[in-house]
N, C-alpha and C positions, 0 to 999 in steps of 0.2 A: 213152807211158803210163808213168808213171812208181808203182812199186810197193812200198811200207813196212809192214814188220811192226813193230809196236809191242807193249809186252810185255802192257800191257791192251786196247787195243781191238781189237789183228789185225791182219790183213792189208787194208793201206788202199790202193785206187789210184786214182791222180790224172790225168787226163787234162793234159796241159798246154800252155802257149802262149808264143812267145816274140817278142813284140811287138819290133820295129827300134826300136833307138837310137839316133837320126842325131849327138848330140853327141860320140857316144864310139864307134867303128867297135870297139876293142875289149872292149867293155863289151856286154852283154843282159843284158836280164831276162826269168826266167823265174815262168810263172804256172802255179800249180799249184792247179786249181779241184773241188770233188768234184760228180759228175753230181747233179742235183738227185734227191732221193728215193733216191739209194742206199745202201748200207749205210756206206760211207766218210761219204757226208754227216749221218748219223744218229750216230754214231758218237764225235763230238766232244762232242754235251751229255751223252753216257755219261760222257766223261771229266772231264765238268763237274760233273755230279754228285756223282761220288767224295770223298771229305774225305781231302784230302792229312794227313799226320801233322803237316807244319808248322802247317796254316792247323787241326787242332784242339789243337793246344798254343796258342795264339797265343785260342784261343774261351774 
């Protein structure tokens, strides 16, 4: 479980997976998915929401 506080939306946690990469033994990738319906996965169109300072100088 991997666990991130962010300064607006909180405390995010992400369950994650680390799929085998047979090309590269030293290489994985890691997947870091949020449980459907939880507060992590609601979370991100809060942050969508928001009107960054750039994107309204730029309106």
């Amino acid at each position: 479980m991997k666990r991130v506080r962010h300064p607006v939306a909180g405390l995010l946690t992400f369950p994650h997976e680390t799929p085998a990469v047979t090309a590269d033994q030293e290489q994985a990738l890691v997947v870091h998915t949020p449980e459907p319906g939880s507060k992590t996965a609601e979370r991100p169109a809060l942050l969508g929401s928001r009107t960054s300072p750039v994107a309204a100088e730029r309106a």
